[in-house]
N, C-alpha and C positions, 0 to 999 in steps of 0.2 A: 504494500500500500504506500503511494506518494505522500511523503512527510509536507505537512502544511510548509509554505514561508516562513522563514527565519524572521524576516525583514518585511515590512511593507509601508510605504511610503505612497501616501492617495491624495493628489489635488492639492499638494502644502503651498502653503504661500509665504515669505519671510521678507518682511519690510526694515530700514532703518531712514526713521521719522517718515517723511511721505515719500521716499526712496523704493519700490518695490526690488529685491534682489535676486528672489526667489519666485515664482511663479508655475504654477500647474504644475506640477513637477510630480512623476510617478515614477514609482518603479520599485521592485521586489527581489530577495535574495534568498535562493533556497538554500537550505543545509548544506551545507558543504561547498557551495558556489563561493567563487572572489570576484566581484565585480569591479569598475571603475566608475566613477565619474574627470571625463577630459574634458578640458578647453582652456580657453588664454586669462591671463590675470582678468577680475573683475566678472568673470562670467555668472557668479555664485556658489563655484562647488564647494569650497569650502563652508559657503555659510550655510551650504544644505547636509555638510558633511557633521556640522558643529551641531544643528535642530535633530539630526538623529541623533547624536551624544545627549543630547539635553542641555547646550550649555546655549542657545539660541531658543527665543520662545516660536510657534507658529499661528501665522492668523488665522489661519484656513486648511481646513484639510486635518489627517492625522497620521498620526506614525506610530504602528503598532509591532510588536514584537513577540514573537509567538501568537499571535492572535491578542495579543495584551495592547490595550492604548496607553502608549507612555507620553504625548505630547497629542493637542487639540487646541484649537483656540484659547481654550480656557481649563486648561490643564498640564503639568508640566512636572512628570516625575522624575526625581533626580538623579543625575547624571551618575552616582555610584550606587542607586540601584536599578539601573538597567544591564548590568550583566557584559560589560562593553568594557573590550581592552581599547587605549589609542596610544597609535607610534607619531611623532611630532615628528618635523621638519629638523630641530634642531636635537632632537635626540632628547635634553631634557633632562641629563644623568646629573645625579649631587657629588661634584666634585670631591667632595672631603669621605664620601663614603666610598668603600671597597666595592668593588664589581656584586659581589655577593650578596651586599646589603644592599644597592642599590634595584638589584634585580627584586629581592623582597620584600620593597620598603611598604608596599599596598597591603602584607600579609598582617594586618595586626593581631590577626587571634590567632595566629600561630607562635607555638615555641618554637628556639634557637635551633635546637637540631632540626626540628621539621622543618623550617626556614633553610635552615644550609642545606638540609637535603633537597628540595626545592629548587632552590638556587643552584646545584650542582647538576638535579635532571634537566634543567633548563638551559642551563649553558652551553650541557651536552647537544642539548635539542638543535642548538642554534652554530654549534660546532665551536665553540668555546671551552671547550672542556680542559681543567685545569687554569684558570684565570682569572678565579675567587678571590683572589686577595689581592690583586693589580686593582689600581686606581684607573681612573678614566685619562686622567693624563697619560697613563703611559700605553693609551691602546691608537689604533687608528683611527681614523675617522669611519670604516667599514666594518674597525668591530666594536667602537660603542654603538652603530645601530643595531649594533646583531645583541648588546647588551641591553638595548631599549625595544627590541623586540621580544627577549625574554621576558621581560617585565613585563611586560601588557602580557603575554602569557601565562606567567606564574598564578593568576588568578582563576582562570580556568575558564576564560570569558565565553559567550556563546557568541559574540562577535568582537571582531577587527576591524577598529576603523584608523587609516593610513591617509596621514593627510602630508603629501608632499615626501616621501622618506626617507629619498634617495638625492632629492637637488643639490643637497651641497660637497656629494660625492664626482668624482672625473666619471665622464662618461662611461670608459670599460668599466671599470668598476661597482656604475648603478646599474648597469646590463646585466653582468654575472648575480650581482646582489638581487638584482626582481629575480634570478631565477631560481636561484638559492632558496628565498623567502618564500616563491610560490610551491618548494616543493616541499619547505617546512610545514607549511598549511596544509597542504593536501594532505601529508602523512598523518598530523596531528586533526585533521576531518575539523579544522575551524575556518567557518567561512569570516569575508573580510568585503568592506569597501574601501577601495583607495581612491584619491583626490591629484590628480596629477594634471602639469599642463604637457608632460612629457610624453608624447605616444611612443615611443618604443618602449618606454617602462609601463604602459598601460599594456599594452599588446603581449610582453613578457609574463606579467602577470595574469591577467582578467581573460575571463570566458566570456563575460558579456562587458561592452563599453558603452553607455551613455554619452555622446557628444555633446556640450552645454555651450549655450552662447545668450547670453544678454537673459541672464534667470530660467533660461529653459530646455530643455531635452531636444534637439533637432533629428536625433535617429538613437537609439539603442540596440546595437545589434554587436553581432561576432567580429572581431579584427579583421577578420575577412572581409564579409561586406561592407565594412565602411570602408576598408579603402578601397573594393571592385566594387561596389556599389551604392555610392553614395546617395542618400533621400535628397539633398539641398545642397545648393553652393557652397553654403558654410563648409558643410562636411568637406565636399569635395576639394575644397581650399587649404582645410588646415590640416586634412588628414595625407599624408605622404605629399608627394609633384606632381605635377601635370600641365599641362597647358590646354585653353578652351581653343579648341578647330571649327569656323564657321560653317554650319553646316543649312541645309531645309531637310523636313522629311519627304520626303516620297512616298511613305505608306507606313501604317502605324509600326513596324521594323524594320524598317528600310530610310540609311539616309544619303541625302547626295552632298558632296560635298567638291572640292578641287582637286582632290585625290582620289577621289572614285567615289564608287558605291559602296557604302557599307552595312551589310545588316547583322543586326544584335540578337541579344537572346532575351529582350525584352517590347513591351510592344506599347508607345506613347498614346494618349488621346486625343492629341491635337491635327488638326485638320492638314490635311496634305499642302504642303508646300510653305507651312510655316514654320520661319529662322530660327534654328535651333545651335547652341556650342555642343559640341563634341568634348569629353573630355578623355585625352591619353595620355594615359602616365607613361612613367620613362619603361616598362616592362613592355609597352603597348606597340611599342616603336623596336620591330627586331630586324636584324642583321640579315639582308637573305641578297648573295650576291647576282641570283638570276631576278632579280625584282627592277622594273622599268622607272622605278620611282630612285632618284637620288638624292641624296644628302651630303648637303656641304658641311664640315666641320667648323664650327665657328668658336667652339669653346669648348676645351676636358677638363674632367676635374678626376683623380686619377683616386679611387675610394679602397685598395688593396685588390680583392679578387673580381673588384669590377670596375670601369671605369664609367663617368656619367659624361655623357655628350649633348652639347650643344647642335642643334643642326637646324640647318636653312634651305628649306623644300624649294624647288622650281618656283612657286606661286608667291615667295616671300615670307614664306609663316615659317616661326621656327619650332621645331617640337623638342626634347628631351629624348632620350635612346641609354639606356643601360646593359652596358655590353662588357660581357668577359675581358678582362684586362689584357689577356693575351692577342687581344685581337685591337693592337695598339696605332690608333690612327693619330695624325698630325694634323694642326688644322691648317685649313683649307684644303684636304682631302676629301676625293666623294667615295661614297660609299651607297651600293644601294641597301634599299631599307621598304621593308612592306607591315603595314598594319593590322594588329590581332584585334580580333574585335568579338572575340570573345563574350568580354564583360565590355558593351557598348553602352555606354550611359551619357545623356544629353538632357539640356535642359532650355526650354524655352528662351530664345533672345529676346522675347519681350517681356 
């Protein structure tokens, strides 16, 4: 039998003074699921991240938890008895205590051995093991979050909530750490939401991703489809490259455009012959040396096992091409190139 929602979040709304920041805003997390909420500073996720903690009121709408209303217009249970561990941005650890004791410090009706023992299964949990008595100065910055991830752990939370938790690590290092994290959760079966403006740490982690912009959800779906199938411009903008190709349709999957005809695996409802963009990402634009279509080099950017290209079609439009590094062009070199169009996604020019 399907375990009820962990999570659920119905219609909330979260204002500051007549500021609306949060609006309509839904969305559920099953047992064991890690979801995200992305998008760019100011969008809201964090202040919808904060009304599920309880530390934000809501005007509207409700956030229940196991089927439990913990926040409602006019109600607003508090934030340490909702059951919710949180990893901060800054980590958050008390300098002058030991790893050990900081991992414990939320334990108060525990005694000292069951505390260190705690503390010990946890650190292991987190691959810490042995590092109990080191201070937070002397770790990295990768493993006091792995020290502020036990912590929210130790308590036995029914959720995780991850607001930012990797920003102020180097990029290799927040990549290996969401995956680290993501498979600490899975083994430990504790779901989590995280708040990130970073999509490759979203993508790392989360099975499902909420895209937010200006207080509200513009698509929730799998890292997949948001980036092969974007609902909105927004998405299609902030999630991975691409460039917009002018196109009209021709027939609700069929469109035409300067480079041909191209049909999708989707079917529009707007009337034959209205202007539509195209969007192809740099995957969409491949290598294929019998193809009549050429591309001029205008710009590489050399990314290790792949190289990203600039290129400038016959008709003046320039598209993006992400092509195996081996296959190392200079620019002003042509190359042909033919479009996958697979995942064809377009959106109305007017």
């Amino acid at each position: 039998m399907n375990r009820p929602p962990l999570l659920e979040v119905s219609n909330i709304r979260c204002a500051y003074g007549d500021q609306t920041v949060v609006r309509s805003l839904d969305l559920h997390v099953n047992p064991g699921a890690i979801v995200g909420l992305l998008g760019p500073s100011g969008c809201g996720k964090t202040t919808a991240l904060r009304a599920i903690a309880g530390f934000e009121p809501i005007i509207e709408g409700e956030i229940r938890m196991s089927g439990e209303v913990v926040s409602s217009h006019n109600y607003q249970l508090a934030p340490e008895k909702r059951r919710l561990g949180m990893v901060f941005q800054d980590y958050a650890l008390f300098p002058h205590l030991n790893v050990a004791n900081n991992v414990t410090f939320g334990l108060r009706r525990h005694g000292g051995t069951e505390k260190r023992r705690i503390a010990d299964k946890m650190l292991d949990t987190v691959g810490l093991t042995g590092f109990g008595d080191r201070f937070p100065h002397e770790l990295s910055g990768g493993q006091q979050q792995r020290v502020a991830l036990a912590r929210a752990l130790a308590p036995q939370p029914e959720l995780l909530l991850m607001d930012e938790p990797f920003s102020s690590l180097d990029v290799d290092l927040r990549e290996r750490l969401s995956l680290e994290v993501r498979e600490i959760l899975k083994n430990e079966d504790i779901s989590a939401v995280l708040v990130t403006h970073d999509q490759h740490e979203a993508f790392a982690l989360c099975e499902q991703v909420g895209v937010m912009h200006e207080g509200s959800i513009h698509q929730w779906d799998t890292p997949f489809n948001l980036y092969h199938e974007p609902a909105t411009r927004f998405v299609a903008d902030f999630i991975g490259r691409g460039v917009l190709l002018r196109g009209t349709l021709a027939s609700p999957d069929t469109l035409q455009t300067e480079l041909g005809i191209f049909s999708g695996n989707r079917a529009y409802p707007w009337a034959p012959g209205t202007a539509v963009e195209i969007l192809l990402r740099p995957d969409d634009v491949v290598h294929n040396d019998n193809s009549t279509l050429i591309g001029t080099v205008r710009k590489k950017a050399f990314k290790g096992a792949e190289t990203l290209y600039t290129l400038e079609l016959p008709n003046g439009a320039s598209v993006l091409s992400l092509l195996p590094s081996h296959l190392d062009y200079a620019e002003g070199e042509q190359i042909g190139v033919s479009i996958n169009t697979k995942h064809l996604v377009a959106f109305s020019a007017q």
